[in-house]
C-alpha positions in Angstrom: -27.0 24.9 8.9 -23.6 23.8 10.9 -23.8 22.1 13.8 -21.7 24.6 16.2 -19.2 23.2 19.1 -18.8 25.4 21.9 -15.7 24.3 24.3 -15.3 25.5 27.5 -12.2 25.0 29.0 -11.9 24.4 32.4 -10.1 21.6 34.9 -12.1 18.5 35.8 -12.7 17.3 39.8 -14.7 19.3 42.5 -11.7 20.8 43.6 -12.0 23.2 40.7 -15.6 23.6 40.6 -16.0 26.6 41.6 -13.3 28.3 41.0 -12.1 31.3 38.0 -10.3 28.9 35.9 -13.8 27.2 35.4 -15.4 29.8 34.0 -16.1 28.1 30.7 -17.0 24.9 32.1 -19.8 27.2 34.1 -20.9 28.1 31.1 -21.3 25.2 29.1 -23.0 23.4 32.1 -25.4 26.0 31.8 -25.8 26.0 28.3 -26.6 21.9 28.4 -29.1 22.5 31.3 -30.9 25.1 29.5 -31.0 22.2 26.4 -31.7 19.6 28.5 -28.5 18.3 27.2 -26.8 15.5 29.2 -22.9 15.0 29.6 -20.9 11.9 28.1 -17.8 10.5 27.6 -16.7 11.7 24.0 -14.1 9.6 22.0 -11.9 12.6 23.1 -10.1 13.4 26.3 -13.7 15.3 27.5 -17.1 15.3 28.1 -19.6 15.8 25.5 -23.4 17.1 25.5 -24.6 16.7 21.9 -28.2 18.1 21.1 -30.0 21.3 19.8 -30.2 24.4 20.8 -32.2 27.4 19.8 -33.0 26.0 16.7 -29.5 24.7 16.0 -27.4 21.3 16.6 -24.5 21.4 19.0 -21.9 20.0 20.4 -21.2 21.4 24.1 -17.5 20.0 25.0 -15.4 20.5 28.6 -11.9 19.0 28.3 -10.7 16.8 30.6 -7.1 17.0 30.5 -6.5 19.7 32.9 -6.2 23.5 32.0 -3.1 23.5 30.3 -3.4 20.7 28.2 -6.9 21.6 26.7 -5.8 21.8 23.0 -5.3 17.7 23.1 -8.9 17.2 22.4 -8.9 20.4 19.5 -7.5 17.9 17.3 -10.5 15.5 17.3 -12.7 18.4 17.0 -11.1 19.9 13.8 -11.5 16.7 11.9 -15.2 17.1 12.5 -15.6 20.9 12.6 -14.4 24.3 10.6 -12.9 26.8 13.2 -15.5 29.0 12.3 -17.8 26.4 13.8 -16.1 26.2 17.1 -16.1 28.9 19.9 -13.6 28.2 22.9 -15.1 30.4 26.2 -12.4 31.0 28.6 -11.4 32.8 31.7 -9.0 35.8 31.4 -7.3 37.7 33.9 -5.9 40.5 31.6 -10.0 41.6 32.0 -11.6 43.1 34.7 -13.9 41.1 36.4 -17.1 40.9 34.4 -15.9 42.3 31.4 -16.8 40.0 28.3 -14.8 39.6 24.9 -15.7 38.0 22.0 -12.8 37.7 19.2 -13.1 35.8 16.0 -9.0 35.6 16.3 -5.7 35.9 18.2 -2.9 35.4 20.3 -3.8 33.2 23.5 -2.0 36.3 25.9 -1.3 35.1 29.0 -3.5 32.2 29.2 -2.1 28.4 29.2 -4.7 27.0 28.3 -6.0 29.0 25.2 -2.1 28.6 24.5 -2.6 24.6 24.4 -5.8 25.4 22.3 -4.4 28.1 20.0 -1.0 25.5 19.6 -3.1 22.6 18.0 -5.6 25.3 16.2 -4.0 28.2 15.0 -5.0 31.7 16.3 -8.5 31.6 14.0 -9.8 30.3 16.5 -13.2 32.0 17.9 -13.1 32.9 21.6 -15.0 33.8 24.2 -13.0 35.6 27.1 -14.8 36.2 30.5 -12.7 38.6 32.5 -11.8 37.1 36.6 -9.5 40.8 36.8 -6.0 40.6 38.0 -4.3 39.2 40.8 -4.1 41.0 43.8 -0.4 42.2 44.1 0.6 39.8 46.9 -1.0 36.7 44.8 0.4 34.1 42.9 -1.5 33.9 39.4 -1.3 29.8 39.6 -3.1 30.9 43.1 -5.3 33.1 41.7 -7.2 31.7 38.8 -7.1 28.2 41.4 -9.2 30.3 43.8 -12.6 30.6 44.3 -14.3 34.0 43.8 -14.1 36.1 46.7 -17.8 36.6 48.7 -17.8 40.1 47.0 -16.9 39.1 43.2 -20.3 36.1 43.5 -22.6 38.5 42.2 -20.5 39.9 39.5 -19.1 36.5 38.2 -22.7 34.9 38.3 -24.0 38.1 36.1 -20.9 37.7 33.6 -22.1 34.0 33.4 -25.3 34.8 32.5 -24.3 37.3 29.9 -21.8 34.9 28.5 -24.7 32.3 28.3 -26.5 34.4 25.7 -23.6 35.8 23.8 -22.9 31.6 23.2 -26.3 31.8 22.1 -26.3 34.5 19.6 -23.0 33.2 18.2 -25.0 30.4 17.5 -27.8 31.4 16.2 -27.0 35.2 14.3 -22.5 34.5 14.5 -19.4 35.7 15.6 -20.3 39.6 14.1 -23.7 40.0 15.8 -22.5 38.7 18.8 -19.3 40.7 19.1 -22.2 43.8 18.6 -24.0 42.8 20.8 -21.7 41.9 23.7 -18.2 43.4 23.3 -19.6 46.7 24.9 
C-alpha cells in the first residue's frame, strides 16, 4: 500500500490562524492530532507530520512559504510521491460556505495558491476544496479570505472541518472515487 501525502495549504504565523485561507492547515492539524502525529521541519519549505493513519502511512504537510507560493514545496513532494498519492485541501471562495468538493483534477479557478500548486504539478492534481462562500460586495477578496470567520459562519466552518476530516480519511483508506461518493453531495 502507498504511503498517501495530504497538503494543506495555508499561511504560517498566528496572524492567520484562524482565518479562511487556513482552512487546510485546520485540517491537517486535525488530522495529525487524531494520529498522534507530531509536526517537524521537513527538508522542504514546510512542516511535516509523518506517521499512520487508519491503517495507512502518511505524510501530513503545511507549506510554509505563504499562500501564494505553496507549489515551491510540490516539487520535493513529486520526487517522492505519484499525484495520485497526494491530495492538496484548500479553501475556495467560488463555494458556499460549507460546501465540500473533492476533484481528482483541474484548473486552480480563482485561487493563488492552488495556482502555485497546480503550476509546479499540473492540473492532476487531487484536491480537496472547502467552500468559505463569496465576498461580501463591499469586501476586498485579499480582505476576505485574510479574515476570520464571522461569529455566525463558526458553527458552519467547524462542521465543514469535520466533514473534510473524514473525506481525507476515506481518500486514504477507500480513494479519490469513494470519497468523491461519499462527500461531493
Amino acid at each position: 500500500m502507498a504511503q498517501k501525502c495530504v497538503v494543506g495549504l495555508g499561511n504560517p504565523g498566528s496572524r492567520y490562524e484562524l482565518t479562511r485561507h487556513n482552512l487546510g492547515f485546520m485540517v491537517v492539524d486535525r488530522l495529525a492530532r487524531l494520529g498522534g502525529l507530531s509536526w517537524r521541519r521537513k527538508g522542504l519549505p514546510a512542516l511535516g507530520a509523518g506517521g499512520i493513519l487508519d491503517g495507512h502511512e502518511v505524510l501530513l504537510v503545511k507549506p510554509q512559504t505563504y499562500m501564494n507560493n505553496s507549489g515551491q514545496c510540490m516539487a520535493f513532494l513529486l520526487e517522492e510521491y505519484p499525484l495520485e498519492d497526494i491530495l492538496v485541501v484548500y479553501d475556495d471562495m467560488d463555494l458556499d460556505l460549507g460546501k465540500l468538493r473533492l476533484r481528482a483534477k483541474g484548473s486552480a479557478g480563482t485561487h493563488k495558491g492552488m495556482g502555485s500548486v497546480v503550476k509546479a504539478a499540473g492540473e492532476m492534481i487531487p484536491r480537496l476544496r472547502l467552500g468559505i462562500g463569496p465576498p461580501l460586495p463591499t469586501q476586498d477578496p485579499v480582505d476576505f479570505v485574510i479574515s476570520p470567520f464571522r461569529p455566525e459562519e463558526v458553527a458552519s466552518m467547524r462542521e465543514m472541518v469535520d466533514r473534510a476530516v473524514q473525506a481525507v480519511r476515506t481518500w486514504i483508506v477507500s480513494g479519490m472515487q469513494e470519497a468523491m461518493l461519499e462527500y461531493n453531495g
